[in-house]
C-alpha positions as CSV (number, residue, x, y, z in Angstrom):
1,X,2.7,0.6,10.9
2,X,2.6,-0.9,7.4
3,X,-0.4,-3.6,7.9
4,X,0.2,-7.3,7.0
5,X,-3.2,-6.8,4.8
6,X,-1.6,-3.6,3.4
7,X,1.2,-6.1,1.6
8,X,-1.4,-8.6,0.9
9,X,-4.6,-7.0,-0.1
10,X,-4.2,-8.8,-2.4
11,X,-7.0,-10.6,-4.0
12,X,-9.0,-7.0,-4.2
13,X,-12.5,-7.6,-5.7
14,X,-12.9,-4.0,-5.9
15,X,-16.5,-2.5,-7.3
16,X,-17.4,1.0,-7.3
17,X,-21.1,1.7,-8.4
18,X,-23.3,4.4,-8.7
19,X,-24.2,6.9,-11.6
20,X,-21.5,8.0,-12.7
21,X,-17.9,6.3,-14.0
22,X,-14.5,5.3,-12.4
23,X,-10.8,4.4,-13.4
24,X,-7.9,2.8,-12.8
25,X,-4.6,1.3,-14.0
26,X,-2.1,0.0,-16.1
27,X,-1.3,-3.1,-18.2
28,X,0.0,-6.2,-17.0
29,X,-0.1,-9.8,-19.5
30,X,-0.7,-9.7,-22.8
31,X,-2.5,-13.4,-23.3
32,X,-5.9,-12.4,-21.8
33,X,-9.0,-15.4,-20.9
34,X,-12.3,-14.7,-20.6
35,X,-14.3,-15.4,-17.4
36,X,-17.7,-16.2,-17.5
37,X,-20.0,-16.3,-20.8
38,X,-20.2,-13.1,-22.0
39,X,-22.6,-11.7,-24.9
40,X,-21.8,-8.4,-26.7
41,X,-22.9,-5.1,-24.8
42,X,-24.6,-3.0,-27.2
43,X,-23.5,0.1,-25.4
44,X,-19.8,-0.6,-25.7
45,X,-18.7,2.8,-27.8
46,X,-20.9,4.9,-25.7
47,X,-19.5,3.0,-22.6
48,X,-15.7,3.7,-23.4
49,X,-16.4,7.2,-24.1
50,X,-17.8,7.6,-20.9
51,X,-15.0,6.0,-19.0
52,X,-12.0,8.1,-20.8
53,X,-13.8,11.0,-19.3
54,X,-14.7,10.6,-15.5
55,X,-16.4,13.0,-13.3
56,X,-16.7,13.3,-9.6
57,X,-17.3,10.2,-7.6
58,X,-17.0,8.9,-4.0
59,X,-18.2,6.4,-1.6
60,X,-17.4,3.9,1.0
61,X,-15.7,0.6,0.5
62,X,-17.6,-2.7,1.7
63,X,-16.1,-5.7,1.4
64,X,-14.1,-8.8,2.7
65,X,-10.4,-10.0,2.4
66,X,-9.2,-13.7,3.5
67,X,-5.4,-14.6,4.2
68,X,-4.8,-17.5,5.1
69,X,-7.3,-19.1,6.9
70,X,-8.1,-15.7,8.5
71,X,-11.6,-13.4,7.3
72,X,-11.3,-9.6,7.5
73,X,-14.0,-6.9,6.8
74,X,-12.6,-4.3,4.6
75,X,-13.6,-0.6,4.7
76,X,-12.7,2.9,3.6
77,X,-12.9,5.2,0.9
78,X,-13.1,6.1,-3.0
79,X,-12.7,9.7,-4.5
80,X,-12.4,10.2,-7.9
81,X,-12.0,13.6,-9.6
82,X,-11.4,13.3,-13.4
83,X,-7.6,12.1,-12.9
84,X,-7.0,12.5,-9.3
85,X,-8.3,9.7,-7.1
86,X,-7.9,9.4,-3.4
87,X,-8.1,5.6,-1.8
88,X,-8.3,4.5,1.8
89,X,-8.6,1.0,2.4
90,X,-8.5,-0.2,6.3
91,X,-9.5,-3.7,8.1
92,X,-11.6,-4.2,10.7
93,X,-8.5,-4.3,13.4
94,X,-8.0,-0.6,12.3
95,X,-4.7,-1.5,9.8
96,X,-3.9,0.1,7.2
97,X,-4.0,-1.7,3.5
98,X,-3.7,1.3,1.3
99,X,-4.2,5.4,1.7
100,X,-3.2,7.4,-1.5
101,X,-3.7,10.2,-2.8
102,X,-2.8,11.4,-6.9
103,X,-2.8,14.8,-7.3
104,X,-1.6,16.2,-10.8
105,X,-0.2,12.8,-11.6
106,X,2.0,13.0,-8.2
107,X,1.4,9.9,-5.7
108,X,1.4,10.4,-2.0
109,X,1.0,7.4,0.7
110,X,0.2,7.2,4.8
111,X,0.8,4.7,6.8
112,X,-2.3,6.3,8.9
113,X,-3.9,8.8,6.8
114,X,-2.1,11.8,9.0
115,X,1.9,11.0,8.0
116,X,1.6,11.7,4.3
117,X,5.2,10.6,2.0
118,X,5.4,12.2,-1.4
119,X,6.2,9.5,-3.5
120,X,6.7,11.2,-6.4
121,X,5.1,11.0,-10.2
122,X,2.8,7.7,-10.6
123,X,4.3,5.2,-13.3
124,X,2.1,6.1,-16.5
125,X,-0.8,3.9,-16.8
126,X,-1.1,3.3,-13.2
127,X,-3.8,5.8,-11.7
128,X,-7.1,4.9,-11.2
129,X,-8.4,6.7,-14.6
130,X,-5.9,4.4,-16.7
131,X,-7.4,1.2,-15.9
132,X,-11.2,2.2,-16.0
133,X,-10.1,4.3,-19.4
134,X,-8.3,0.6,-20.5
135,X,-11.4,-1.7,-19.5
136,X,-12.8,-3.9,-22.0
137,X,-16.4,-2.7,-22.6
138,X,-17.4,-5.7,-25.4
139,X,-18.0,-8.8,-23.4
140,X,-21.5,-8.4,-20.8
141,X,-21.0,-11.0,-18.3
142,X,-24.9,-10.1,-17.7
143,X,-27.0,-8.2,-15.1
144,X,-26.1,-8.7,-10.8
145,X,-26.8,-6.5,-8.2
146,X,-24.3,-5.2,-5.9
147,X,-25.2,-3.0,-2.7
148,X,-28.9,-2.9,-4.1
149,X,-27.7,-1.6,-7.7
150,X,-28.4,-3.8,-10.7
151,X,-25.9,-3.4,-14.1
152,X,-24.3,-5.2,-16.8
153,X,-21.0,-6.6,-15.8
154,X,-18.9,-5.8,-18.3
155,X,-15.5,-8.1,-18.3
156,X,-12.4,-7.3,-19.3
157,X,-10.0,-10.7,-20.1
158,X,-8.0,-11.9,-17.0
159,X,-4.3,-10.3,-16.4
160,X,-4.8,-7.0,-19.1
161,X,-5.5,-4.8,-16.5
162,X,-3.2,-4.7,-13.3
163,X,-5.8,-3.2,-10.7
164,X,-2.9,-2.8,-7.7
165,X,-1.4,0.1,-8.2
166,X,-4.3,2.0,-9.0
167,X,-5.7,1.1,-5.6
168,X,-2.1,2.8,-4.3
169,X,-0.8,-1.1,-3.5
170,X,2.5,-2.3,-3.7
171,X,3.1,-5.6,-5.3
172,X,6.6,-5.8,-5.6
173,X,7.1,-8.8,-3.1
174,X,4.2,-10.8,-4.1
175,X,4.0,-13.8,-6.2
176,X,2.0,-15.3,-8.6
177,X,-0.5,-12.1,-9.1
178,X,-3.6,-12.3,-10.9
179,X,-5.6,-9.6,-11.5
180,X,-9.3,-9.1,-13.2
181,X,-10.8,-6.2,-14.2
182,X,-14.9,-5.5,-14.5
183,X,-17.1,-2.3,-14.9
184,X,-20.5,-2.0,-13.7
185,X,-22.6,0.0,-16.5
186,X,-26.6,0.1,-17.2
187,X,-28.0,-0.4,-20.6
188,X,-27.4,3.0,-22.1
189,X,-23.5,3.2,-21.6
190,X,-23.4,4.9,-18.4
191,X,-20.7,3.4,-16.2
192,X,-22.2,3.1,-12.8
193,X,-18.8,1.5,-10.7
194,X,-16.4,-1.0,-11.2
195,X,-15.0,-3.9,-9.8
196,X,-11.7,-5.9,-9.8
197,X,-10.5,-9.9,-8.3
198,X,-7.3,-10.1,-7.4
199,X,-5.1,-12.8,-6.0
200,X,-1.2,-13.3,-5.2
201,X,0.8,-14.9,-2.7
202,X,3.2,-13.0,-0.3
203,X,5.5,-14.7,2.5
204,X,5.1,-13.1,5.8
205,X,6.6,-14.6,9.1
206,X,8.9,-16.9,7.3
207,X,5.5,-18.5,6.0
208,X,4.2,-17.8,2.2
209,X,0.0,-17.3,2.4
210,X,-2.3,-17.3,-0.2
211,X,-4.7,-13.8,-0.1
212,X,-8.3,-13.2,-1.7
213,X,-10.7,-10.7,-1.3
214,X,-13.5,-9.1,-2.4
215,X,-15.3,-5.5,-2.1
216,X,-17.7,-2.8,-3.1
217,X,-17.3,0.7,-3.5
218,X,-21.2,2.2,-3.8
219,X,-20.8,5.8,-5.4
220,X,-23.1,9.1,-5.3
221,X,-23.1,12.2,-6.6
222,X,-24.5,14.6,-4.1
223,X,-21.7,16.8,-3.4
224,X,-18.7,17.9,-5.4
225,X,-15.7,15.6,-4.5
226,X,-12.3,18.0,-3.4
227,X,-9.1,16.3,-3.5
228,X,-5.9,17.7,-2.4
229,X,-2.2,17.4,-2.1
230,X,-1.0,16.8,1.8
231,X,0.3,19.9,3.4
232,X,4.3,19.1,3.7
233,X,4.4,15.7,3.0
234,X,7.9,13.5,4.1
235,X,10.4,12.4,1.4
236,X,10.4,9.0,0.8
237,X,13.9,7.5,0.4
238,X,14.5,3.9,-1.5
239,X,17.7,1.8,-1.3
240,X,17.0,-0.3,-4.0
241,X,20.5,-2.3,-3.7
242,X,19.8,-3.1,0.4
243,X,16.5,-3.6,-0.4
244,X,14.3,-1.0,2.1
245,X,12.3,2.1,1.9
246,X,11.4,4.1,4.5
247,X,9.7,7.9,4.8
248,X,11.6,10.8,6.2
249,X,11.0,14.1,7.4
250,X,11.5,16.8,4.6
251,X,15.2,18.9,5.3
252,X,16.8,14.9,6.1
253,X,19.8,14.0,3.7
254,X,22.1,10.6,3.5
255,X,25.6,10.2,5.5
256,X,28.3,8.5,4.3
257,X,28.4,5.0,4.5
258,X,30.1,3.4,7.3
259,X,32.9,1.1,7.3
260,X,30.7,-1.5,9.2
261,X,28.3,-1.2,5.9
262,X,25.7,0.6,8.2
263,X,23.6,3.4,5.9
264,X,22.2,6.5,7.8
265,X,20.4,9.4,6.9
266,X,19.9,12.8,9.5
267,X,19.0,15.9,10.1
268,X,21.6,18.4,11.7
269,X,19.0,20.6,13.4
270,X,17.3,18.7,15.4
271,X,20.2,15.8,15.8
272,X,18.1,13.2,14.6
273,X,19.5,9.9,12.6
274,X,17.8,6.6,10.9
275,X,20.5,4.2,11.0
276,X,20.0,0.6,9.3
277,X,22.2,-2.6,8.2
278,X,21.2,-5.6,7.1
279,X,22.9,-9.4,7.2
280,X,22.1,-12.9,6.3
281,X,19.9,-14.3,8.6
282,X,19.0,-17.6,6.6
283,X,17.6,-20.7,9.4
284,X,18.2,-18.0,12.6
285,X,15.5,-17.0,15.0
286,X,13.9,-13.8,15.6
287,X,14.9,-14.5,19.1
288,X,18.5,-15.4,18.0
289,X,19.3,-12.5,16.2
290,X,18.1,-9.8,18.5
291,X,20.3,-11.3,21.3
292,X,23.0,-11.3,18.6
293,X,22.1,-7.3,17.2
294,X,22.3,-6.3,20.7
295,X,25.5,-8.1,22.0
296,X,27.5,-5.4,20.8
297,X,25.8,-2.4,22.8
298,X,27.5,-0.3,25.7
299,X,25.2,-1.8,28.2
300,X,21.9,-2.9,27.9
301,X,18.9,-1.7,26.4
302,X,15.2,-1.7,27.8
303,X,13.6,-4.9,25.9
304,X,12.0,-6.2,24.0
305,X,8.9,-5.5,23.1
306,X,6.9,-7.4,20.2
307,X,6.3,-5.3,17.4
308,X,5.1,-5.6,13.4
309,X,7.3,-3.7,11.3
310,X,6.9,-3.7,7.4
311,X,4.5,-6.5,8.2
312,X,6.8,-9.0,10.1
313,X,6.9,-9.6,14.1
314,X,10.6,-7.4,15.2
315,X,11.4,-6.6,18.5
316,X,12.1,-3.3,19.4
317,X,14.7,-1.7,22.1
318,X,15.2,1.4,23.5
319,X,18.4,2.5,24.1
320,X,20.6,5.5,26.1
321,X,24.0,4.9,25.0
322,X,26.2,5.8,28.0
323,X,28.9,6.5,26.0
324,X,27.6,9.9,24.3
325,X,23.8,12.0,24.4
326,X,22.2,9.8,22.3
327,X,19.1,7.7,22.8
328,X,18.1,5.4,20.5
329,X,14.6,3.5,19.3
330,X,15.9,-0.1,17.9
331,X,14.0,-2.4,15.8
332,X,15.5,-6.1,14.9
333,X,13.7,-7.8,12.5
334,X,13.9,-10.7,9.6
335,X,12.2,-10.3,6.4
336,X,12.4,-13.7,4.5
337,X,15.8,-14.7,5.1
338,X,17.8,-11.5,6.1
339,X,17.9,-9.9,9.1
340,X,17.8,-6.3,9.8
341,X,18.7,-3.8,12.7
342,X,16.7,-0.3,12.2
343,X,17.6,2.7,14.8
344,X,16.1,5.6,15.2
345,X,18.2,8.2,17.4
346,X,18.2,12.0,18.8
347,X,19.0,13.6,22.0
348,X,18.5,12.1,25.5
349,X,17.2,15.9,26.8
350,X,14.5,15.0,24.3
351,X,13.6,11.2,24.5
352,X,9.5,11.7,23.8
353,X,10.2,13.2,21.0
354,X,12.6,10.7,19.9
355,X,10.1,8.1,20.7
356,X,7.6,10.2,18.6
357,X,9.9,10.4,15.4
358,X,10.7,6.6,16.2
359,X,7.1,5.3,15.7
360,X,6.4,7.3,12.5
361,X,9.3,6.6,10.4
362,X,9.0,2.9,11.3
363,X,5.6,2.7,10.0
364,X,6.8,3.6,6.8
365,X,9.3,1.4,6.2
366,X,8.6,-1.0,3.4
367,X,10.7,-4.0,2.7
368,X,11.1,-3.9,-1.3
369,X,12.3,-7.6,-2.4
């Protein structure tokens, strides 16, 4: 399921070194502030050149993130092929933060790095080549070694360069985001990683936290790096009105809106449906409104069990409905202050593979205000 760090990554001090050069995203404030002292780098042309035309690079991710009061290890991946970058960024409970891939310009996300959701064509300015390509090379912050590899840091002005979405995070519910761009580079102009701080503030459980973090990505060259598009990847469906995104798999299409307000999409061959509504759940309980969502059942369901979905605690149900073949996989849960009921259905004669389909298209749901 969608991590709480994968909402809150947020304060990504991402570095990527090695020999060769890296990229990233797309503009975000125009007032820019320095950070520490800087001196000019004398490399700068040679420097810029390099990053507008990347190579192949990869490596591991090292690093830490802190929510909260809480300390996480971060780990995972970097791939960079000219344009096309593939990211995977996991803490050390095994959640998911971020797994993209950008093939051709085209943006795909997992939940687990096996589901893959095409997401269509990434915002221009957004990939992982934009930012590095958009970097400041003028200001050297000076020489530091990271992961046993000493550079120039070279700084670009706080807030010019938002580093989120090319790391393939989503920063739509987050507050107050600051974001700080840096490349690593030796004295000649030869980028050798970059690095980024970023910080925002998301509210999760009802409670808004404060997230920093900070992380290296050590790059080599041994090998070419492949990177390509996921074998039929999900369609990824976005009610923008309600307020929810979810993957689906591909053939699914949207029913008509009930008159209760409910909104369901389904597949006719295999019988399957994602149902959700959503209401004002403003002061209520997570406990209070599941009693409430379930009240209206014929008979009751098997629950609940404690959950995370999209990030927040939710109980979740399951449910054969006596009243026709259906058995059903429910999810209550309150995102800030509305409440939502999520079901995923499909035939009794098949209710492991209901459960199945259940647990993958609730990990993709995203919650998108």
């Amino acid at each position: 399921m969608p991590s709480e760090l994968r909402r809150t990554v947020a304060v990504l001090c991402f570095c990527a070194l090695a020999g060769g050069t890296v990229s990233g995203c797309g503009l975000l404030k125009p007032a820019p502030t320095l950070l520490p002292p800087t001196t000019k780098y004398t490399a700068s042309a040679k420097l810029a050149s390099n990053l507008a035309s990347l190579g192949d690079l990869s490596g591991p991710v090292h690093g830490t993130m802190q929510i909260g009061d809480e300390t996480r290890k971060l780990s995972g991946s970097v791939a960079i092929k000219g344009k096309d970058s593939q990211i995977s960024l996991v803490d050390d409970t095994d959640q998911t933060l971020a797994d993209e891939i950008v093939v051709g310009g085209r943006r795909y996300t997992s939940p687990d790095d096996k589901l893959w959701i095409d997401r269509g064509t990434k915002p221009a300015g957004s990939s992982l080549a934009a930012a590095l390509a958009a970097a400041d090379t003028t200001h050297d912050a000076g020489q530091s070694t990271v992961q046993s590899v000493t550079a120039h840091r070279l700084t670009t002005p706080a807030d010019v360069v938002d580093v989120a979405p090319a790391l393939g995070i989503e920063t739509r519910t987050f507050d107050n985001e600051s974001t700080t761009l840096r490349v690593w580079a030796d004295a000649a102009g030869k980028p050798v990683g970059f690095g980024a701080t970023m910080s925002w503030q998301v509210t999760l459980g009802g409670q808004q936290k404060s997230v920093t973090a900070d992380l290296d990505v050590m790059f080599s060259y041994t090998s070419p790096v492949e990177i390509k598009a996921p074998d039929a990847p999900w369609l990824w469906i976005e009610d923008r009105t309600s307020g929810i995104a979810a993957g689906l798999p591909p053939g699914w299409k949207p029913d008509t809106v009930s008159t209760t307000g409910a909104i369901s999409y389904s597949d006719k061959t295999t019988r399957s449906v994602l149902v959700y509504a959503h209401f004002d759940a403003s002061g209520a309980s997570l406990d209070d409104v599941s009693k409430d969502a379930i009240a209206g059942f014929n008979g009751a369901p098997t629950g609940p069990e404690r959950v995370s979905l999209a990030s927040e605690p939710a109980s979740r149900y399951r449910y054969d409905d006596p009243k026709t073949s259906t058995y059903q996989v429910v999810a209550v849960v309150i995102h800030e202050t509305v409440g939502w009921v999520i079901s995923v259905g499909g035939p009794k004669t098949n209710k492991p593979a209901v459960d199945d389909l259940a647990t993958q298209v609730m990990s993709t749901i995203e919650f998108t205000r």
